[in-house]
C-alpha positions as CSV (number, residue, x, y, z in Angstrom):
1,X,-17.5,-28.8,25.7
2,X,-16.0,-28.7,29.1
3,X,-13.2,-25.8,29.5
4,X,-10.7,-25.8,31.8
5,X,-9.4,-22.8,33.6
6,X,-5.5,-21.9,34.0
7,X,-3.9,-19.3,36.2
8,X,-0.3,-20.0,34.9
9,X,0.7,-20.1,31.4
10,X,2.9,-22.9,31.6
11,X,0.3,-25.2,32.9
12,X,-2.3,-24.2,30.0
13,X,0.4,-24.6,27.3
14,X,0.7,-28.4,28.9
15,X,-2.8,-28.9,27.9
16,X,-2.9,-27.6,24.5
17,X,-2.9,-30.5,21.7
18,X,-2.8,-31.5,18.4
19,X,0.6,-30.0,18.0
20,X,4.1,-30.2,18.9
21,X,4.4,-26.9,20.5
22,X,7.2,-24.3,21.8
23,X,5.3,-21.0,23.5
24,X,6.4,-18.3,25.1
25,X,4.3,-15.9,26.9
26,X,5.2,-12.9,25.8
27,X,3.8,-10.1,28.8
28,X,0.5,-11.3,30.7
29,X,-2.3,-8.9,30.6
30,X,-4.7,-11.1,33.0
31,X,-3.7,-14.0,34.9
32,X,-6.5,-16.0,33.1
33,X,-6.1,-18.6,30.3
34,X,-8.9,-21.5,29.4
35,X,-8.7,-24.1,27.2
36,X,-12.1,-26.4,25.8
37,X,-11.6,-29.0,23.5
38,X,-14.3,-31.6,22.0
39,X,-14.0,-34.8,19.5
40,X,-16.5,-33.9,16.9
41,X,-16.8,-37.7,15.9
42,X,-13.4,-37.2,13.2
43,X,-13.3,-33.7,14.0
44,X,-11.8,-32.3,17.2
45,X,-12.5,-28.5,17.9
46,X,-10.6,-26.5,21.2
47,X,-11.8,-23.1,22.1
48,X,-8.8,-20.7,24.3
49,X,-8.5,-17.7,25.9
50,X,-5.1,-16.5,26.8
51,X,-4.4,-14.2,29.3
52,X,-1.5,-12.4,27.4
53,X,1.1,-12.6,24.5
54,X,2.4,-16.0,22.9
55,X,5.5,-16.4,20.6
56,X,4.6,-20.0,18.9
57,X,6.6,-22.5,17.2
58,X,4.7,-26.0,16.3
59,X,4.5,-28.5,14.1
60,X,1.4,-30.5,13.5
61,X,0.8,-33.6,14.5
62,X,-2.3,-34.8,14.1
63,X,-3.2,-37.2,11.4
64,X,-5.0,-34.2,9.1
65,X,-4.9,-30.5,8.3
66,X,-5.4,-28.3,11.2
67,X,-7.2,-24.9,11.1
68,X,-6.3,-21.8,13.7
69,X,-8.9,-19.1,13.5
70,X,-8.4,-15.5,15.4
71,X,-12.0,-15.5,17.8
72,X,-11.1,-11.7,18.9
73,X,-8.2,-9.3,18.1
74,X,-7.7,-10.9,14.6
75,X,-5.2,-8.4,13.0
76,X,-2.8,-8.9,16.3
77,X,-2.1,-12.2,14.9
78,X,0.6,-13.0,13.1
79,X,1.4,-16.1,11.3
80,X,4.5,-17.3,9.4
81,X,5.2,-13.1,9.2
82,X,1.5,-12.6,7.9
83,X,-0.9,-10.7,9.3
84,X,-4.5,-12.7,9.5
85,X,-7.7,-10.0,9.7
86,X,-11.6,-10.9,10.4
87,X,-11.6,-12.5,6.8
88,X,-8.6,-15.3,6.7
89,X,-7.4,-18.1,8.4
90,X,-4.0,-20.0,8.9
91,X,-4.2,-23.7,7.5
92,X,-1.2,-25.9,8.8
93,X,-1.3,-29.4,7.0
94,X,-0.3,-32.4,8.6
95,X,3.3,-32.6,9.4
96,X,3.9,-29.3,8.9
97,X,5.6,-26.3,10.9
98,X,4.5,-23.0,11.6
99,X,5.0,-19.8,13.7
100,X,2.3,-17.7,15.2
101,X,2.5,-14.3,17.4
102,X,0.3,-11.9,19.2
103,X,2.4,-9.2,20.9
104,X,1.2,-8.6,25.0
105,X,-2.0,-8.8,24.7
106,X,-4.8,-11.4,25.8
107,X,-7.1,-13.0,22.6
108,X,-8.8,-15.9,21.9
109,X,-8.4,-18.4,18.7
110,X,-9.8,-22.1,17.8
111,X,-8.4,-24.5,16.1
112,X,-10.2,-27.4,14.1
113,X,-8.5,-30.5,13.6
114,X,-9.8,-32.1,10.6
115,X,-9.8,-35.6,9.1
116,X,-7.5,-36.5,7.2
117,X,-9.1,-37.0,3.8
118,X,-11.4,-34.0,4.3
119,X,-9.4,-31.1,2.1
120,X,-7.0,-31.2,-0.2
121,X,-4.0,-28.8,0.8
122,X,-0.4,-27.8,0.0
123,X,2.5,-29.4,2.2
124,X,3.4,-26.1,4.3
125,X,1.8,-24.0,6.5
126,X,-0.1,-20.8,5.1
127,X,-2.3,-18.0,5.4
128,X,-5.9,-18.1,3.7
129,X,-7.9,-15.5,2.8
130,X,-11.8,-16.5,2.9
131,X,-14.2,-16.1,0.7
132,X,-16.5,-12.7,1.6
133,X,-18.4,-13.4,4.8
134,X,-17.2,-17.1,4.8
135,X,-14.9,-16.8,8.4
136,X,-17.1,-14.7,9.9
137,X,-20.0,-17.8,9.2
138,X,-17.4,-20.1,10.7
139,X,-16.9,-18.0,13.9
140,X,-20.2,-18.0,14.4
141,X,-20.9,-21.7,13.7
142,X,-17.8,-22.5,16.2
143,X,-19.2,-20.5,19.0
144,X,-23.0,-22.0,18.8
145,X,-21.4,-25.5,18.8
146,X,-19.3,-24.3,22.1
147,X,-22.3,-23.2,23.6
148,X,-24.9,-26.2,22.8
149,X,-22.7,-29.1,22.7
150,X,-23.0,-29.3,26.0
151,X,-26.5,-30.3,26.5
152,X,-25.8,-33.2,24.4
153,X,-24.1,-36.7,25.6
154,X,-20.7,-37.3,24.7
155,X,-19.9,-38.8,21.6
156,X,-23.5,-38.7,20.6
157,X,-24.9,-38.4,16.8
158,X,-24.9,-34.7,17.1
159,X,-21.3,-34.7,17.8
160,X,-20.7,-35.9,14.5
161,X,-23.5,-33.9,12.7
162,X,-21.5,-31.0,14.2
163,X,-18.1,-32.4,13.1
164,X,-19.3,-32.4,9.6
165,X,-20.9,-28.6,9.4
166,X,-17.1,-27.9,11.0
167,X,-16.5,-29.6,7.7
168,X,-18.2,-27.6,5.1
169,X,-17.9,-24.7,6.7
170,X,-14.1,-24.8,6.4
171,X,-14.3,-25.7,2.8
172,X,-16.9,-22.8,2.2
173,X,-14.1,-20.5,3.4
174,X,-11.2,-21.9,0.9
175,X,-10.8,-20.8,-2.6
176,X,-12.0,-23.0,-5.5
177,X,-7.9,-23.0,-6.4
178,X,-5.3,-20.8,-4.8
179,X,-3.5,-19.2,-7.6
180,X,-0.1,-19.6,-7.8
181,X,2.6,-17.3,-6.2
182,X,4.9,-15.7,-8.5
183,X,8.6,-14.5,-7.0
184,X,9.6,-10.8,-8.2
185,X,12.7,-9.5,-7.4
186,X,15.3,-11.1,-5.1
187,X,14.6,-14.4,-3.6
188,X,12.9,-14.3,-0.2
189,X,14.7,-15.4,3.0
190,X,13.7,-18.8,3.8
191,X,12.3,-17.3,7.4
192,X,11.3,-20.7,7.8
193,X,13.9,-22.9,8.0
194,X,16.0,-20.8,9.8
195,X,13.6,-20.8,13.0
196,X,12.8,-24.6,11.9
197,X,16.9,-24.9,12.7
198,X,17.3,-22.4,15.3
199,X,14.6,-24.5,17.7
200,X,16.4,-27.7,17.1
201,X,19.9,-25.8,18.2
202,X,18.1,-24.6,21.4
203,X,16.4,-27.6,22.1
204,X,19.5,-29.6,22.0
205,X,21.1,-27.3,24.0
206,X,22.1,-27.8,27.6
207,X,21.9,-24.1,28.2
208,X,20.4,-21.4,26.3
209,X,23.0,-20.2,24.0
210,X,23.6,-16.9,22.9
211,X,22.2,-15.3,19.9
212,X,25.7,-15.0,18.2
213,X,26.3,-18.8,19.0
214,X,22.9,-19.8,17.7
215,X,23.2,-17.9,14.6
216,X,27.0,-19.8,13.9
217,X,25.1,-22.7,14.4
218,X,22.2,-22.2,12.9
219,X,24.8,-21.3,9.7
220,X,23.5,-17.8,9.1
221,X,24.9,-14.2,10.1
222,X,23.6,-12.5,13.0
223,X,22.2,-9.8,11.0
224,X,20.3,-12.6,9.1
225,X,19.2,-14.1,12.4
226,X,18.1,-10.5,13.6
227,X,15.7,-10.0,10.9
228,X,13.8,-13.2,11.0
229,X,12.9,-13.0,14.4
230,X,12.1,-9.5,14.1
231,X,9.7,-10.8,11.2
232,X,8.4,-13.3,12.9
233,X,8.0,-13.0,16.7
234,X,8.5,-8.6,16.9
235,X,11.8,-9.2,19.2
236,X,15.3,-10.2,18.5
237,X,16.6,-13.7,19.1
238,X,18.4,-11.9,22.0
239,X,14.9,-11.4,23.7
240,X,13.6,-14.3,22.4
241,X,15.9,-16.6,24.0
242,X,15.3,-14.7,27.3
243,X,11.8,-15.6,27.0
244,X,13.2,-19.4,27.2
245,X,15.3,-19.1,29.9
246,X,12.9,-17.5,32.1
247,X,10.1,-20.0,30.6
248,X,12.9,-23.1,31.6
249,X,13.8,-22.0,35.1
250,X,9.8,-21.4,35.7
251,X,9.2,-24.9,35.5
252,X,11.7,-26.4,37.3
253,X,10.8,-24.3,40.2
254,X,7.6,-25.1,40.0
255,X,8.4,-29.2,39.8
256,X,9.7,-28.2,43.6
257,X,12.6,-31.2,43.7
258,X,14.2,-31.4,46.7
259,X,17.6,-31.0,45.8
260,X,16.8,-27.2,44.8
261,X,16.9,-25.7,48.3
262,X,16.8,-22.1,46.9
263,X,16.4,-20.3,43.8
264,X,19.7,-19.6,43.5
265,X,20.7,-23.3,43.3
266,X,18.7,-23.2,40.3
267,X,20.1,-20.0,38.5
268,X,23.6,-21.3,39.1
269,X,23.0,-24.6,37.6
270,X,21.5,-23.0,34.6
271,X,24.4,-20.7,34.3
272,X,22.8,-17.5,35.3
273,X,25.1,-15.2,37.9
274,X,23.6,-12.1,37.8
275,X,20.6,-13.2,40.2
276,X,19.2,-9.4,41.1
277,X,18.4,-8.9,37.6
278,X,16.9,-12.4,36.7
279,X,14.3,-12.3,39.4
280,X,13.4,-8.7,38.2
281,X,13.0,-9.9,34.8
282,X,11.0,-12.8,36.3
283,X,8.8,-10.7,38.0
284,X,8.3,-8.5,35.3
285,X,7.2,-11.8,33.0
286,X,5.1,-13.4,35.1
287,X,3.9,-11.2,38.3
288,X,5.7,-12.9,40.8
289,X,9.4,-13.5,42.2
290,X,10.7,-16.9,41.5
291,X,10.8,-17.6,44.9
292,X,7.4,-17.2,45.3
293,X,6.9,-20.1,42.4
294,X,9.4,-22.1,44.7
295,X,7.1,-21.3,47.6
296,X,4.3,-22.4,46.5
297,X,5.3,-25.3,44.8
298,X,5.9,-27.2,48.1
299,X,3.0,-26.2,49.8
């Protein structure tokens, strides 16, 4: 496995695959994030370490189900407004969405992308507890192939004999049959959908709207909006959609084009005034001043 080291969040988030991604970083604890990925002959297996927080909204796109295991700080991890621990896992099947948080502070997860006629799984994303002992096997099993696959050619036989342990050890960790869920009591917020349509409305959007104008469009109340991003990043959509802005005007200063002289060329086109308190925020999020990120990105 060959890793790759990041100093910048953005540019690790570029190199993360197998999914459709929107991340935030949400507060960096040490400028460090790696990445190591590895085809497993039908399997393909990436190892990171981030150097902070990550608010996470992705859809799946490779051909089969996908498996995201906490390597350290398991209970910080939140997926789809679950809390995963040393013994569960999140399974996303092909196609589908999901939403994953850890709150400020740097961890390490894998993901296993499997074939796509290896498990049989339900249509949405889902937490999973494991079978006693089961994840903690898988861990393990992930972090000796990290370390020896590397002595072995690329694409050789024991990538595949690997691929398949990746296999069984997965399975091991599923139930026989996941019982099914029975609603009590009112009908739960589809949490879901409503960030499903709230990343389409920014996305589409030639500025970052306002919380109150996503939520209209969106076609939910504010207080409604509130509450499932409370649930599932820990911060209001306000916050949230900060996070974006400062995340946008990051990488077009760091794309250097010559027609933004100065920072403030860029703020104004994005429809930011206030420029004192945006580069404090900025600095705040990612350590620097965003002329600095200018600066350096025409040297």
């Amino acid at each position: 496995m060959i890793t790759q080291s990041f100093d910048d969040f953005d540019a690790w988030a570029d190199a993360v695959s197998g999914a459709n991604l929107r991340l935030v970083c949400d507060a960096v604890e040490e400028r460090s994030w790696t990445l190591g990925m590895v085809p497993l002959g039908d399997v393909v297996l990436q190892v990171a370490m981030e150097g902070g927080g990550n608010l996470c909204y992705g859809m799946n796109t490779h051909p089969g189900p996908l498996v995201f295991i906490p390597l350290s700080l398991a209970s910080e991890h939140v997926a789809n407004t679950e809390r995963l621990d040393d013994d569960s896992l999140f399974l996303i099947p092909r196609g589908a969405d999901f939403r994953l948080r850890v709150r400020r502070r740097a961890h390490a997860w894998c993901s296993v992308a499997l074939p796509s006629t290896s498990l049989a799984v339900a249509s949405g994303s889902d937490r999973v507890a494991g079978r006693p002992g089961s994840v903690a096997r898988l861990r393990d099993l992930v972090g000796r192939i990290a370390r020896e696959i590397v002595a072995c050619p690329p694409g050789s036989a024991a990538h595949a004999a690997a691929g398949l342990e990746l296999v069984a050890a997965v399975g091991d960790c599923l139930p026989a049959q996941a019982p099914p869920r029975v609603a009590t009591g009112r009908p739960r917020l589809d949490r879901g959908g409503i960030v499903r349509r709230a990343m389409e409305v920014i996305e589409a959007s030639p500025s970052t709207p306002t919380a109150r104008d996503l939520a209209m469009r969106v076609g939910v109340t504010e207080r409604t909006l509130q509450r499932t991003f409370q649930e599932t990043y820990g911060i209001p959509p306000k916050q949230y959609l900060l996070a974006r802005e400062l995340h946008a005007v990051r990488r077009i200063l760091r794309a250097g084009a010559a027609h933004d002289r100065v920072v403030a060329d860029v703020l104004a086109r994005r429809g930011i005034w206030e420029f004192g308190r945006f580069a404090a925020r900025y600095r705040k999020q990612f350590g620097e001043l965003p002329s600095a990120t200018l600066r350096q990105a025409r040297c």
